[in-house]
Each structure stands twice: as structure tokens, then as C-alpha cells.
N, CA, C, O and CB atoms as a CASP TS submission, in Angstrom:
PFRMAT TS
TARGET T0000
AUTHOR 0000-0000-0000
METHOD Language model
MODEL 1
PARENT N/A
ATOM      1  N   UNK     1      50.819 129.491  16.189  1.00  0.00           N
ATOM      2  CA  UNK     1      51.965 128.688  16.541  1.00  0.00           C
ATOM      3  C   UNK     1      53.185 129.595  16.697  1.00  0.00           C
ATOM      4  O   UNK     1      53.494 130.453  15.870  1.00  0.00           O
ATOM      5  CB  UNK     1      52.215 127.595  15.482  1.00  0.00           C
ATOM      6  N   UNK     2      53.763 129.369  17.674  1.00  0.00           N
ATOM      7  CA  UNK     2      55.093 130.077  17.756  1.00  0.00           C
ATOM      8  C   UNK     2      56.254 129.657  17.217  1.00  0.00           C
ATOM      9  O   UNK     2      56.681 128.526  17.448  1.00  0.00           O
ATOM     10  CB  UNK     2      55.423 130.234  18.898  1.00  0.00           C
ATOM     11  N   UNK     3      57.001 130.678  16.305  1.00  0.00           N
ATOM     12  CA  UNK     3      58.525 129.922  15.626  1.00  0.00           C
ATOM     13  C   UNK     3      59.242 130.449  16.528  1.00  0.00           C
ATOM     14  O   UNK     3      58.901 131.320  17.329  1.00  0.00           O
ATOM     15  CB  UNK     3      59.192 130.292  13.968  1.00  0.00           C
ATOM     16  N   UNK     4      60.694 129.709  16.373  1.00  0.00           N
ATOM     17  CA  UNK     4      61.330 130.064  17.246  1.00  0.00           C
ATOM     18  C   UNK     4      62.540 130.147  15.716  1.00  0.00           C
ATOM     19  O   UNK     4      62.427 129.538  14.652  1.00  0.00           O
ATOM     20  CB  UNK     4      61.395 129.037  18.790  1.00  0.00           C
ATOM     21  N   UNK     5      63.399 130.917  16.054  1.00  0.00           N
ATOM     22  CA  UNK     5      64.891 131.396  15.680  1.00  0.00           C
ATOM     23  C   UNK     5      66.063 130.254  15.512  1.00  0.00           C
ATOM     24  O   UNK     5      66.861 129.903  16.381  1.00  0.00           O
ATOM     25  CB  UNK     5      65.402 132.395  16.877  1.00  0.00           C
ATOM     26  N   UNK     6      65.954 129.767  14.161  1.00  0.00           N
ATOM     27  CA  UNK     6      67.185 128.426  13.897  1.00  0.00           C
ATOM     28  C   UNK     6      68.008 128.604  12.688  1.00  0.00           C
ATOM     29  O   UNK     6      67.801 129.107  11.583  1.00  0.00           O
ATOM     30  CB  UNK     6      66.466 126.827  13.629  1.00  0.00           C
ATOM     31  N   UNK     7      69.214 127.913  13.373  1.00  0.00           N
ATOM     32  CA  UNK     7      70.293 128.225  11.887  1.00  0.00           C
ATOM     33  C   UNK     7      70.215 126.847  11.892  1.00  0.00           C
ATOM     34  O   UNK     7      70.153 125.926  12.706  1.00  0.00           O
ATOM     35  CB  UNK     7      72.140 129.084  11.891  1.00  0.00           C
ATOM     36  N   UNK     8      70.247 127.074  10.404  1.00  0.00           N
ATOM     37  CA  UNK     8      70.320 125.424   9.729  1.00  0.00           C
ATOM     38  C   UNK     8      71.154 125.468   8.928  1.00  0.00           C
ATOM     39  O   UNK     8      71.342 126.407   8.154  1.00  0.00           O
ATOM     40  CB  UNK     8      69.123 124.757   8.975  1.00  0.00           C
ATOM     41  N   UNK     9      72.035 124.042   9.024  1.00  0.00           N
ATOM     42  CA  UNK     9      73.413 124.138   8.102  1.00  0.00           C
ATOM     43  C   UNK     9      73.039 123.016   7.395  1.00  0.00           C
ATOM     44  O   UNK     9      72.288 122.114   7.766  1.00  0.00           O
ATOM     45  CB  UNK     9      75.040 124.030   8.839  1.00  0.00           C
ATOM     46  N   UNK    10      73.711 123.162   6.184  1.00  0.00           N
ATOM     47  CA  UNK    10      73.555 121.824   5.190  1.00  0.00           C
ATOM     48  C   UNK    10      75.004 122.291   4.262  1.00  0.00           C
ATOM     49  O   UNK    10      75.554 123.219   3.669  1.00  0.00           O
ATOM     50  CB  UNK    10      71.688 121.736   4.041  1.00  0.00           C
ATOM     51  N   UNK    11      75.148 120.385   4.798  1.00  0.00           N
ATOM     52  CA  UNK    11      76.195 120.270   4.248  1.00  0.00           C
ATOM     53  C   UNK    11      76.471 119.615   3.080  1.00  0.00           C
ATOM     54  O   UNK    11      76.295 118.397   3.133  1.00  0.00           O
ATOM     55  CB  UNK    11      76.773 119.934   4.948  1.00  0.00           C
ATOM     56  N   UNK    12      77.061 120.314   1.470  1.00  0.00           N
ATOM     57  CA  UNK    12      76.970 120.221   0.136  1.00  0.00           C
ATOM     58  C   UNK    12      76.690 121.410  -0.444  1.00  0.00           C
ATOM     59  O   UNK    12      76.190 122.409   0.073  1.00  0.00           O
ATOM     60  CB  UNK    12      76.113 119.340  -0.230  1.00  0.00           C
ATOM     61  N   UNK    13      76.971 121.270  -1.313  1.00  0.00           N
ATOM     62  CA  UNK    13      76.436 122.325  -2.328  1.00  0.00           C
ATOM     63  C   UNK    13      76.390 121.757  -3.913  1.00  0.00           C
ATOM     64  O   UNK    13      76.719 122.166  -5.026  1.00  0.00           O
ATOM     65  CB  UNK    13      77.467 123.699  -2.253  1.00  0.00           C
ATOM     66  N   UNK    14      75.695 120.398  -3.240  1.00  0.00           N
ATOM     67  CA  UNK    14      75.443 120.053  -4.945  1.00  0.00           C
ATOM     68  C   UNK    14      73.868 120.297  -5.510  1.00  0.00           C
ATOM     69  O   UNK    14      73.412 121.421  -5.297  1.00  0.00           O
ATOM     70  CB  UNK    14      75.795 118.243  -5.256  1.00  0.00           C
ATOM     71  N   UNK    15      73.250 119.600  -6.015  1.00  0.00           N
ATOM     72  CA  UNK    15      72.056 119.949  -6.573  1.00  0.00           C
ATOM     73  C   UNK    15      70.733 119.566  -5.356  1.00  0.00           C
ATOM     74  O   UNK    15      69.684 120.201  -5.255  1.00  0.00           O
ATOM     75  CB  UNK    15      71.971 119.077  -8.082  1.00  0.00           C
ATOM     76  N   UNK    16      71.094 118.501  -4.611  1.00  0.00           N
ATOM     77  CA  UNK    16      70.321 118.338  -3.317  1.00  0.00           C
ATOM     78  C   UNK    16      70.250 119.468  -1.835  1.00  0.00           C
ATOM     79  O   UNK    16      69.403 119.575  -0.949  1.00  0.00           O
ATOM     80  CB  UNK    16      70.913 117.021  -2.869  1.00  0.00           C
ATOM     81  N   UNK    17      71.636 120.232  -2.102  1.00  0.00           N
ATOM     82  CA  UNK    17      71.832 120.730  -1.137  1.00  0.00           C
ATOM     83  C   UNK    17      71.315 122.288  -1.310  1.00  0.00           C
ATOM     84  O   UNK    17      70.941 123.208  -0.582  1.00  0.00           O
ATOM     85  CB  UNK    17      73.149 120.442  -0.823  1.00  0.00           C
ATOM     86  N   UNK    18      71.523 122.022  -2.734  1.00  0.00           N
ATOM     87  CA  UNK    18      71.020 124.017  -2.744  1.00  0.00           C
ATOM     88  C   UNK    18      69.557 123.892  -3.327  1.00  0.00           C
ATOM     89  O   UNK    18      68.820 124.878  -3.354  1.00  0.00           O
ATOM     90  CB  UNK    18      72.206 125.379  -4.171  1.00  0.00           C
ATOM     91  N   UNK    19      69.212 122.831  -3.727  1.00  0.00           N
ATOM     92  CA  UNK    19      67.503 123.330  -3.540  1.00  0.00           C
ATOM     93  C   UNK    19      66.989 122.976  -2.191  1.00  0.00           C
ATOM     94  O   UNK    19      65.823 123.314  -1.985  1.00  0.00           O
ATOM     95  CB  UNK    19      66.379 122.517  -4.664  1.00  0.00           C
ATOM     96  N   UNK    20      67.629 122.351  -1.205  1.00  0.00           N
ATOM     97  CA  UNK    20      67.186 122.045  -0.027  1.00  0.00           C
ATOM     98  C   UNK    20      67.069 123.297   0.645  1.00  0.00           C
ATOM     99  O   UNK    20      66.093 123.673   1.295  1.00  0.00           O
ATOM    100  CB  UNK    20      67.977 121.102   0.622  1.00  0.00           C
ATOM    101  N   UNK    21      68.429 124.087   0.388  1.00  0.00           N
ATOM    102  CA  UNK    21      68.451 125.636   0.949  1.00  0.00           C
ATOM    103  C   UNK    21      67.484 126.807   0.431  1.00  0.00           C
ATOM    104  O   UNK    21      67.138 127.759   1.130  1.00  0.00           O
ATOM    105  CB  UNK    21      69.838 126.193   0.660  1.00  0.00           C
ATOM    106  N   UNK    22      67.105 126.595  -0.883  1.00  0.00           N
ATOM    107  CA  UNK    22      66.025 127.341  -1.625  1.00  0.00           C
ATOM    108  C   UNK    22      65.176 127.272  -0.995  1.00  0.00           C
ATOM    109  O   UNK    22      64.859 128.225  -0.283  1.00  0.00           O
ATOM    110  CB  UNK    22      65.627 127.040  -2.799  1.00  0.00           C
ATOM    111  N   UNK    23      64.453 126.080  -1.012  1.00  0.00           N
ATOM    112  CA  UNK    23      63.198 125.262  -0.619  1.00  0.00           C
ATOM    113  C   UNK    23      62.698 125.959   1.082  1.00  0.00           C
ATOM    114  O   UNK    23      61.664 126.434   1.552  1.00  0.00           O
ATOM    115  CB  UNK    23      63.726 123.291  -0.566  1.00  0.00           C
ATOM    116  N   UNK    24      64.403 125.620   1.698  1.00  0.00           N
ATOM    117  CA  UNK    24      63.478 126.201   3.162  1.00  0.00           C
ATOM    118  C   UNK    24      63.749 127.453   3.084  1.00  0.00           C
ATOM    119  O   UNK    24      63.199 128.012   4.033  1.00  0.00           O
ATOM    120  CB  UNK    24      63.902 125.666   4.802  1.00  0.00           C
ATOM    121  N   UNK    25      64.559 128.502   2.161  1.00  0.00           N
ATOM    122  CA  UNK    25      64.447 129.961   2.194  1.00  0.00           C
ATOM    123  C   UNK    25      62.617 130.382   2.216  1.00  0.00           C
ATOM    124  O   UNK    25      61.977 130.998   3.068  1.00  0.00           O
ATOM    125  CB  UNK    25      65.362 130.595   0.673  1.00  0.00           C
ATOM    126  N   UNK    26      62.366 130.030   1.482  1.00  0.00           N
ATOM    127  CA  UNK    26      60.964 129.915   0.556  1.00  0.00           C
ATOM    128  C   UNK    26      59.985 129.611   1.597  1.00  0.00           C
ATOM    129  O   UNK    26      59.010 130.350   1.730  1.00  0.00           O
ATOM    130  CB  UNK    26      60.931 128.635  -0.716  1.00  0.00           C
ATOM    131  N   UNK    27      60.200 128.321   2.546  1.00  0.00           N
ATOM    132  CA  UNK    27      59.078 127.948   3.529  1.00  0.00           C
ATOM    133  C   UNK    27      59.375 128.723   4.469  1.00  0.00           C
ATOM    134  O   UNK    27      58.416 129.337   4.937  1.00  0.00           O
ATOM    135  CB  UNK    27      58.929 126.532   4.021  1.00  0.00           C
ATOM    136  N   UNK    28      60.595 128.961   5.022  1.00  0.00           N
ATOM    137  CA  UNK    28      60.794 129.716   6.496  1.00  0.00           C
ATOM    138  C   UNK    28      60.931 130.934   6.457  1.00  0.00           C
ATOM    139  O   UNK    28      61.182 131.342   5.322  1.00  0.00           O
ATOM    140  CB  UNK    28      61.898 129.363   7.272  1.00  0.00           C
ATOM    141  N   UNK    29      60.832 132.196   7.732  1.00  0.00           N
ATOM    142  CA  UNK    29      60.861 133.701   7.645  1.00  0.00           C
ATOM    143  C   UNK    29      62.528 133.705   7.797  1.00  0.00           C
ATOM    144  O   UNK    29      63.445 132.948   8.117  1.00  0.00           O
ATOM    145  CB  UNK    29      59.841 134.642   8.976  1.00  0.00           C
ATOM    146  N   UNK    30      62.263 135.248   7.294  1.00  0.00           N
ATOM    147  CA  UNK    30      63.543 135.414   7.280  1.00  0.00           C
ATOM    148  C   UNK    30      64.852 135.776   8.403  1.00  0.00           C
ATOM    149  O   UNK    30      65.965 136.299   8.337  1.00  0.00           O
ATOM    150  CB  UNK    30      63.450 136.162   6.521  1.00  0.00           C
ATOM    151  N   UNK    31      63.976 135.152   9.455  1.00  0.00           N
ATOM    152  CA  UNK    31      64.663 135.298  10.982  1.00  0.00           C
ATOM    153  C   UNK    31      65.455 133.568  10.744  1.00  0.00           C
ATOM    154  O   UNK    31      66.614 133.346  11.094  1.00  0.00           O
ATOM    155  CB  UNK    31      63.105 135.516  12.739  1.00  0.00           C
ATOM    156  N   UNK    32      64.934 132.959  10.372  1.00  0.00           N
ATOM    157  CA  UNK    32      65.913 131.614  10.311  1.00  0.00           C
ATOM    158  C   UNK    32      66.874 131.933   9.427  1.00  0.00           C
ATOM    159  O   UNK    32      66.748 132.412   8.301  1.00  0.00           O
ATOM    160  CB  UNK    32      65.245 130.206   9.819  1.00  0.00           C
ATOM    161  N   UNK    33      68.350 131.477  10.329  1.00  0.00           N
ATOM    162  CA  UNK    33      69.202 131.589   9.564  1.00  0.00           C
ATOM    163  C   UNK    33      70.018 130.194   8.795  1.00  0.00           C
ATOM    164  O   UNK    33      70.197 129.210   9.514  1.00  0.00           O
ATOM    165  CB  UNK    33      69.918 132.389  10.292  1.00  0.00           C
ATOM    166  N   UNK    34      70.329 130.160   7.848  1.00  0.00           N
ATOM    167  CA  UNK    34      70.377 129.117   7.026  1.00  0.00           C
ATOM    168  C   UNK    34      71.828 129.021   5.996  1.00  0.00           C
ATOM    169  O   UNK    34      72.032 129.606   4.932  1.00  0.00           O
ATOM    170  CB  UNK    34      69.040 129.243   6.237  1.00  0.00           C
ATOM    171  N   UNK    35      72.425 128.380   6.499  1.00  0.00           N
ATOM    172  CA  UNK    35      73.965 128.114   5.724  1.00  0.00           C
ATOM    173  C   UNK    35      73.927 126.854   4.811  1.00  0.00           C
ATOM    174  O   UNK    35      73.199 125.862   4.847  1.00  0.00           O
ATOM    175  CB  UNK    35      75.287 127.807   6.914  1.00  0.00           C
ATOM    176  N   UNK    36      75.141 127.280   3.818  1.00  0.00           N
ATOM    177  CA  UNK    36      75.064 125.476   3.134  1.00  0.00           C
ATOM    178  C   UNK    36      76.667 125.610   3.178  1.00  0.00           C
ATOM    179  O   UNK    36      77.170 126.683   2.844  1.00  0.00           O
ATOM    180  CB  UNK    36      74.147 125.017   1.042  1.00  0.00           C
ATOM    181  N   UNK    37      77.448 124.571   3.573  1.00  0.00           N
ATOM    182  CA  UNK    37      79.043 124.672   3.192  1.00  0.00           C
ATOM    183  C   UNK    37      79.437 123.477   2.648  1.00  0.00           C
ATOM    184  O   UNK    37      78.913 122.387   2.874  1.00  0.00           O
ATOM    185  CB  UNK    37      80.032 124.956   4.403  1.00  0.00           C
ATOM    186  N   UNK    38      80.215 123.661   2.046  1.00  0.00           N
ATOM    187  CA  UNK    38      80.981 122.749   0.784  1.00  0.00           C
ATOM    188  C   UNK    38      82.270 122.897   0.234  1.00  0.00           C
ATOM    189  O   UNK    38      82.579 123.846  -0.487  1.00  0.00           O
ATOM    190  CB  UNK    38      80.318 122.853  -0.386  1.00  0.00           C
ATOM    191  N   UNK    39      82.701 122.378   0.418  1.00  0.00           N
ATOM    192  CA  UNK    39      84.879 122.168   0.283  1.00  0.00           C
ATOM    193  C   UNK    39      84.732 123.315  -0.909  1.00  0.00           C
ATOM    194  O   UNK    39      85.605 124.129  -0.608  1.00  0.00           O
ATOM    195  CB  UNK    39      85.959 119.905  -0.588  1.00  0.00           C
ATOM    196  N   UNK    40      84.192 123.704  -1.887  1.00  0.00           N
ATOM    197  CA  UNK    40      84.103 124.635  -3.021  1.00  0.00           C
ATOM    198  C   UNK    40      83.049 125.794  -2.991  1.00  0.00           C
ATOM    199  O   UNK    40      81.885 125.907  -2.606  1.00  0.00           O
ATOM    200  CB  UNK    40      83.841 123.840  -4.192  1.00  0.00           C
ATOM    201  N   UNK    41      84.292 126.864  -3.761  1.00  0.00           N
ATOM    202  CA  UNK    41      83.343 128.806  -3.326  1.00  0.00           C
ATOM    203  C   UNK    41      81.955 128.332  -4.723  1.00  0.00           C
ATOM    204  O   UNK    41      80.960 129.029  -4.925  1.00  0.00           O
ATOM    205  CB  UNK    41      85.015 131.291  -4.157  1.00  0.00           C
ATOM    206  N   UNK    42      82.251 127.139  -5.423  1.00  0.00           N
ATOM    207  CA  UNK    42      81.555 127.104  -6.758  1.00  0.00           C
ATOM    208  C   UNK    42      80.574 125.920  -6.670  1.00  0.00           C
ATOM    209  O   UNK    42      80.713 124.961  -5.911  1.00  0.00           O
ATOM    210  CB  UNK    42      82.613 126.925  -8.025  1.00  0.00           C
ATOM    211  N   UNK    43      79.313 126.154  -7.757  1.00  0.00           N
ATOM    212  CA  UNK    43      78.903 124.879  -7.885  1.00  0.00           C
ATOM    213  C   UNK    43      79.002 124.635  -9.521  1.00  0.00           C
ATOM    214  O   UNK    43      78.682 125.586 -10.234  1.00  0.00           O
ATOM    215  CB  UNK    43      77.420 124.685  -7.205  1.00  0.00           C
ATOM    216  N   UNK    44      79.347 123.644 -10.022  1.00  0.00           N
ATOM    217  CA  UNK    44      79.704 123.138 -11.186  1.00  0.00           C
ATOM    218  C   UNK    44      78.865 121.922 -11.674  1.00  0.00           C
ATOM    219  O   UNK    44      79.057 120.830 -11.139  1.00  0.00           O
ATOM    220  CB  UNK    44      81.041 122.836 -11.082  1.00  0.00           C
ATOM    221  N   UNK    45      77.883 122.066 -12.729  1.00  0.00           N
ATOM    222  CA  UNK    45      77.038 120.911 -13.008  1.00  0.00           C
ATOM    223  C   UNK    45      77.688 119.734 -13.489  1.00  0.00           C
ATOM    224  O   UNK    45      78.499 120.197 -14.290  1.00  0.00           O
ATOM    225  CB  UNK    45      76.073 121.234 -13.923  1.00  0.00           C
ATOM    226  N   UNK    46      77.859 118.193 -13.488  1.00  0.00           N
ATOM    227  CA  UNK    46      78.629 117.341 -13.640  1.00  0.00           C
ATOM    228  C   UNK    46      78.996 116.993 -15.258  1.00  0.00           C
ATOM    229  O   UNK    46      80.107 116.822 -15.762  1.00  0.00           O
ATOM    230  CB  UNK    46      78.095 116.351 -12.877  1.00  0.00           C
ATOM    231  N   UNK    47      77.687 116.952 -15.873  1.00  0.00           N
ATOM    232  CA  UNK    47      77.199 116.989 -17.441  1.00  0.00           C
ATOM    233  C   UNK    47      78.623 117.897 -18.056  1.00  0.00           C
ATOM    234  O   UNK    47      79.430 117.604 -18.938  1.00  0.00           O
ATOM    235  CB  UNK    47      75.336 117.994 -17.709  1.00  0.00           C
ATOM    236  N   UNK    48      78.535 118.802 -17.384  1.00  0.00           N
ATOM    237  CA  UNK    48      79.964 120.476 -17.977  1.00  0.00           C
ATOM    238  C   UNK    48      81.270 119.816 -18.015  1.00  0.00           C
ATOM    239  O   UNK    48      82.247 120.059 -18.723  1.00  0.00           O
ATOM    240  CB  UNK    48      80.336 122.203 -16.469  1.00  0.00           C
ATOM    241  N   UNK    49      81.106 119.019 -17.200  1.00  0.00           N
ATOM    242  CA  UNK    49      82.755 118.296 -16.962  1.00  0.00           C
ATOM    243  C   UNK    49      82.841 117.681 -18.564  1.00  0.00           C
ATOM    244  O   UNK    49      83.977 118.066 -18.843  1.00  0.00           O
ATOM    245  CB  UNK    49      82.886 116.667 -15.406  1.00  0.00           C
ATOM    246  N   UNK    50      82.503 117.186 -19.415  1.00  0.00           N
ATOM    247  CA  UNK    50      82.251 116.479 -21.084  1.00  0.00           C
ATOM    248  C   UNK    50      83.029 117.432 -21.612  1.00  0.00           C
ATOM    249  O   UNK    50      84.142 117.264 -22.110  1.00  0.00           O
ATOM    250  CB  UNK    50      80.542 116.396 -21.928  1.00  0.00           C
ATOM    251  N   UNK    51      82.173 118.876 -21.447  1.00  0.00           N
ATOM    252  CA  UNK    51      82.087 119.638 -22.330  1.00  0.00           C
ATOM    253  C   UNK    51      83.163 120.454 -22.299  1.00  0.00           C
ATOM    254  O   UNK    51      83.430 121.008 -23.366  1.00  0.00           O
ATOM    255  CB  UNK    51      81.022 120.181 -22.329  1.00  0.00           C
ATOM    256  N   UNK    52      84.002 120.728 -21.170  1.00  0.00           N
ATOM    257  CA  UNK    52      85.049 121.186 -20.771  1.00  0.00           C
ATOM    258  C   UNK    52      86.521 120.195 -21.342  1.00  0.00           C
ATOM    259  O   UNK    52      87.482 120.708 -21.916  1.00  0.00           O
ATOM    260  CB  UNK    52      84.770 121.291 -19.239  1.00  0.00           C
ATOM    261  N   UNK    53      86.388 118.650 -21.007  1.00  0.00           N
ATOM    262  CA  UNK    53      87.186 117.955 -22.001  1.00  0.00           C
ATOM    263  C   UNK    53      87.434 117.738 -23.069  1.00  0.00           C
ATOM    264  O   UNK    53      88.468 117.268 -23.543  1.00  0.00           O
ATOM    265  CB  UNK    53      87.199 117.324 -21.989  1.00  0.00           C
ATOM    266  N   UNK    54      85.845 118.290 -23.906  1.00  0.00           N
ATOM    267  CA  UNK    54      86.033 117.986 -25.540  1.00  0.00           C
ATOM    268  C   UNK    54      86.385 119.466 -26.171  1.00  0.00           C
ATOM    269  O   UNK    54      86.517 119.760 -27.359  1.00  0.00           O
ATOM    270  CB  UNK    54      84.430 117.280 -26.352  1.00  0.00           C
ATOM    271  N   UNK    55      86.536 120.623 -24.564  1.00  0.00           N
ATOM    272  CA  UNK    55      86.689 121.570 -25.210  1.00  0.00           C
ATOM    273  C   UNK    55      86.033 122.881 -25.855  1.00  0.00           C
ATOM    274  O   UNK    55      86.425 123.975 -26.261  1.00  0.00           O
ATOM    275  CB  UNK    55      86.993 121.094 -25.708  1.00  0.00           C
ATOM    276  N   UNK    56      84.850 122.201 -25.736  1.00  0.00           N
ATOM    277  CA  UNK    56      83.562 123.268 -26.192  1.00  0.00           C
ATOM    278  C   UNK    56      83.454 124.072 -25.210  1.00  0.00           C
ATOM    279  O   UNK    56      82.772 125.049 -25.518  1.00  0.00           O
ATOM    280  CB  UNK    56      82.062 122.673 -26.446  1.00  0.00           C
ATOM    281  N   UNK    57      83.900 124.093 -23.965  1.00  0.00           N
ATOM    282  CA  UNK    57      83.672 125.099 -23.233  1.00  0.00           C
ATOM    283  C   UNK    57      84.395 125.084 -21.691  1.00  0.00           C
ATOM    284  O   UNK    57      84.395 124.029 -21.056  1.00  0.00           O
ATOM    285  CB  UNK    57      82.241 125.165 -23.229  1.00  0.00           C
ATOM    286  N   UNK    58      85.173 126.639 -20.975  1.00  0.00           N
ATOM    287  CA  UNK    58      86.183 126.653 -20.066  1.00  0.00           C
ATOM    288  C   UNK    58      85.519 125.984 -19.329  1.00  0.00           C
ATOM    289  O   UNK    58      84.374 125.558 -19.480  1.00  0.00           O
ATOM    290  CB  UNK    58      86.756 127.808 -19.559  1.00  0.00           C
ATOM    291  N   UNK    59      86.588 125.813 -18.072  1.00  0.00           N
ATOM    292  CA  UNK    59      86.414 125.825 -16.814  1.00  0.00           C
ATOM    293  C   UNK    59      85.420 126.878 -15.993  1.00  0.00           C
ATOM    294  O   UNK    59      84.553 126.685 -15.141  1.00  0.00           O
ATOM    295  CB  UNK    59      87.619 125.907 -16.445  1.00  0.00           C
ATOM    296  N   UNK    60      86.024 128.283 -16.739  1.00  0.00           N
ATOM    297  CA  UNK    60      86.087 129.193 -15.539  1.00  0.00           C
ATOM    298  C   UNK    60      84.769 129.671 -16.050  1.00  0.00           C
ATOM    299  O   UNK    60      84.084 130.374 -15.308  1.00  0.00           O
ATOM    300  CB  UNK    60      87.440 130.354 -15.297  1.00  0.00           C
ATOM    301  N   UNK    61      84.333 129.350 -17.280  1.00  0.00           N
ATOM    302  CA  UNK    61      83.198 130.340 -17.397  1.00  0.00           C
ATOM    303  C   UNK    61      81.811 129.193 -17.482  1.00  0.00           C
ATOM    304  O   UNK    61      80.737 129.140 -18.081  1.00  0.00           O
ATOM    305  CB  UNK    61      83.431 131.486 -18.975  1.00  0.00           C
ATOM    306  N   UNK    62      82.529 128.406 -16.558  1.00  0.00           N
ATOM    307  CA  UNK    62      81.515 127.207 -16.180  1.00  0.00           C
ATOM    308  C   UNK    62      80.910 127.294 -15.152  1.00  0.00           C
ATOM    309  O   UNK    62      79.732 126.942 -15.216  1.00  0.00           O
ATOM    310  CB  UNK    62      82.003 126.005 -16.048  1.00  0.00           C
ATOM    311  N   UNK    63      81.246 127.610 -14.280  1.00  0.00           N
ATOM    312  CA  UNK    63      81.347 127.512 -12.776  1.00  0.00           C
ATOM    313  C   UNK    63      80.511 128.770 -12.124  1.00  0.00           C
ATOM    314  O   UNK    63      80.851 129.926 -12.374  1.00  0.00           O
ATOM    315  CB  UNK    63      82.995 127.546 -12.301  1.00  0.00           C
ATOM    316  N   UNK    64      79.472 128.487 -11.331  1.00  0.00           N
ATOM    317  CA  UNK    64      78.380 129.257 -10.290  1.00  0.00           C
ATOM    318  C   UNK    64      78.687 129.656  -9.003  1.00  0.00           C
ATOM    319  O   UNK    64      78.850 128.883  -8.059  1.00  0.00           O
ATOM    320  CB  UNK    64      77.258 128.473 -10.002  1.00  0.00           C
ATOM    321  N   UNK    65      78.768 130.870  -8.962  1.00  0.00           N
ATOM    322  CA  UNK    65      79.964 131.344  -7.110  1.00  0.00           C
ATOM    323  C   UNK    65      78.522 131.241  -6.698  1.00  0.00           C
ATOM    324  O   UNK    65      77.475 131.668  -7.186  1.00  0.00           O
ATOM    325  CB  UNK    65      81.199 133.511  -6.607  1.00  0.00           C
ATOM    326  N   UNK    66      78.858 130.447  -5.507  1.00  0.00           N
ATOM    327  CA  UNK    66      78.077 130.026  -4.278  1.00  0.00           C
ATOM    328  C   UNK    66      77.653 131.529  -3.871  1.00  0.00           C
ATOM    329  O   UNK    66      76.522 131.991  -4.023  1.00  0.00           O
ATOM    330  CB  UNK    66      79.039 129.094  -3.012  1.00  0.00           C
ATOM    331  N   UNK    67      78.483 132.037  -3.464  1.00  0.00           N
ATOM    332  CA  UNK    67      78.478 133.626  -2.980  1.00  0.00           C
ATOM    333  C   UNK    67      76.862 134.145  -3.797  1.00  0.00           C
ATOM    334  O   UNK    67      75.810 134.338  -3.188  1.00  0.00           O
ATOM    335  CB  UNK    67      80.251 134.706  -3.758  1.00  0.00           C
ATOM    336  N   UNK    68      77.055 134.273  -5.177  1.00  0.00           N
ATOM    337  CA  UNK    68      76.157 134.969  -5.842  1.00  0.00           C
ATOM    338  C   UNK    68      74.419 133.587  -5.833  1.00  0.00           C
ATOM    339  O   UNK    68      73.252 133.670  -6.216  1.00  0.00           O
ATOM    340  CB  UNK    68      77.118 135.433  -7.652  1.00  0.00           C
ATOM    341  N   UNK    69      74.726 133.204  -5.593  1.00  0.00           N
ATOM    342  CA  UNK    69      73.448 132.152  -5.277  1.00  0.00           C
ATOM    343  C   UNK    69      72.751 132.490  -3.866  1.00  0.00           C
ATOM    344  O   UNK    69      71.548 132.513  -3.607  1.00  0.00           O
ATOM    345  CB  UNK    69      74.026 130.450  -5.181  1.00  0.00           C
ATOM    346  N   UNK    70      73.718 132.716  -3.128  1.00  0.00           N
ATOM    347  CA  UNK    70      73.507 133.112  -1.789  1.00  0.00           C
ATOM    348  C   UNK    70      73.095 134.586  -1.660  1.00  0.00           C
ATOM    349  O   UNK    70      71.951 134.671  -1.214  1.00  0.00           O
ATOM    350  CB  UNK    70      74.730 132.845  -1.011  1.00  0.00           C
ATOM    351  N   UNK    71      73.505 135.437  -1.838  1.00  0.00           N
ATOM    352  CA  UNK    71      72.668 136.693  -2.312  1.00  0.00           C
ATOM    353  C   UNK    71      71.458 136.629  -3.142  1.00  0.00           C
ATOM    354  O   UNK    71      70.482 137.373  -3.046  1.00  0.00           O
ATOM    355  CB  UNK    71      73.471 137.511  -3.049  1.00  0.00           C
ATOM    356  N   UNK    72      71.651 135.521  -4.086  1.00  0.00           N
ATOM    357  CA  UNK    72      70.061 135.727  -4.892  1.00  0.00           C
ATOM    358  C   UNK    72      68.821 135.663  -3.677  1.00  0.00           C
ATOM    359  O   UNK    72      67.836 136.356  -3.423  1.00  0.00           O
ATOM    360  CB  UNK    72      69.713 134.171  -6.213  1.00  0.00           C
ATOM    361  N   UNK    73      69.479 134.374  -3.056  1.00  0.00           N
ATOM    362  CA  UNK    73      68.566 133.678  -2.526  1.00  0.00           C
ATOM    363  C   UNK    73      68.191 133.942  -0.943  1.00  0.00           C
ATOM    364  O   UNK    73      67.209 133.454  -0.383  1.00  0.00           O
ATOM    365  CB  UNK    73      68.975 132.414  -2.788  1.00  0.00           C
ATOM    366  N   UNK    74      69.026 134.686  -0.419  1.00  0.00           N
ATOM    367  CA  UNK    74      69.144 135.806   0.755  1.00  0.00           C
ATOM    368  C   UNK    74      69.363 134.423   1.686  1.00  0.00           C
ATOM    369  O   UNK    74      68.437 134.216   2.470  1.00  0.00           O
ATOM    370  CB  UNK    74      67.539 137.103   1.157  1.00  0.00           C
ATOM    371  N   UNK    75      70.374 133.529   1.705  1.00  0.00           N
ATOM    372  CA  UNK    75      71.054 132.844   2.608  1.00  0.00           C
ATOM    373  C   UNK    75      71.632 133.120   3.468  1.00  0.00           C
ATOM    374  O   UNK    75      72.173 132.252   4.153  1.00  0.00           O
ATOM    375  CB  UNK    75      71.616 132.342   2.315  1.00  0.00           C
TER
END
């Protein structure tokens, strides 16, 4: 079968959006190119938001740079 060469964008970067981007890193070669964009450089789990109000733990050392997900994951 012949592939052909596609950028795929997905838009989010919440928990649907970046295993969606994993998922087809994983199924497709690495000639497809594959973006995810999202109003934020970060992804922040929702649960953290508690834990950040009661104090147990920052903001800043909460938070996952998209950037470094994207290098793991060769996006």
C-alpha cells in the first residue's frame, strides 16, 4: 500500500488530544507530520487545580511544557 505525506493538526492539548497525538506518532512513519495547538505552551492536569488551592502544591511546578512532550514524542 502506498502512504502518502500528511500533516495532521489537532486541536487541544488536553488529555484526548495528546494521546491522540501519541497514538498516531506510534501508528504513522515518521514522514507524517503531526501538530497539536492549544491557547497554552502547558498542559496542566485538572485534579492539580485542588491541590494548588489548598496549597500543597505551586502553580509553576505543576505544569507540563507542551514543547518538552513534543520532543519526547518527536511531534
Amino acid at each position: 500500500m502506498l502512504e502518502t505525506r500528511s500533516r495532521i493538526v489537532i486541536l487541544g492539548a488536553g488529555f484526548g488530544g495528546l494521546t491522540a497525538a501519541n497514538m498516531l506518532r506510534k501508528g504513522l512513519s515518521a514522514e507524517h507530520h503531526i501538530v497539536v495547538i492549544d491557547k497554552k505552551d502547558y498542559f496542566l492536569m485538572g485534579v492539580v487545580n485542588l491541590w494548588i488551592l489548598g496549597g500543597n502544591r505551586r502553580l509553576e511546578d505543576s505544569k507540563v511544557s507542551l514543547s518538552n512532550f513534543n520532543e519526547i514524542n518527536r511531534l
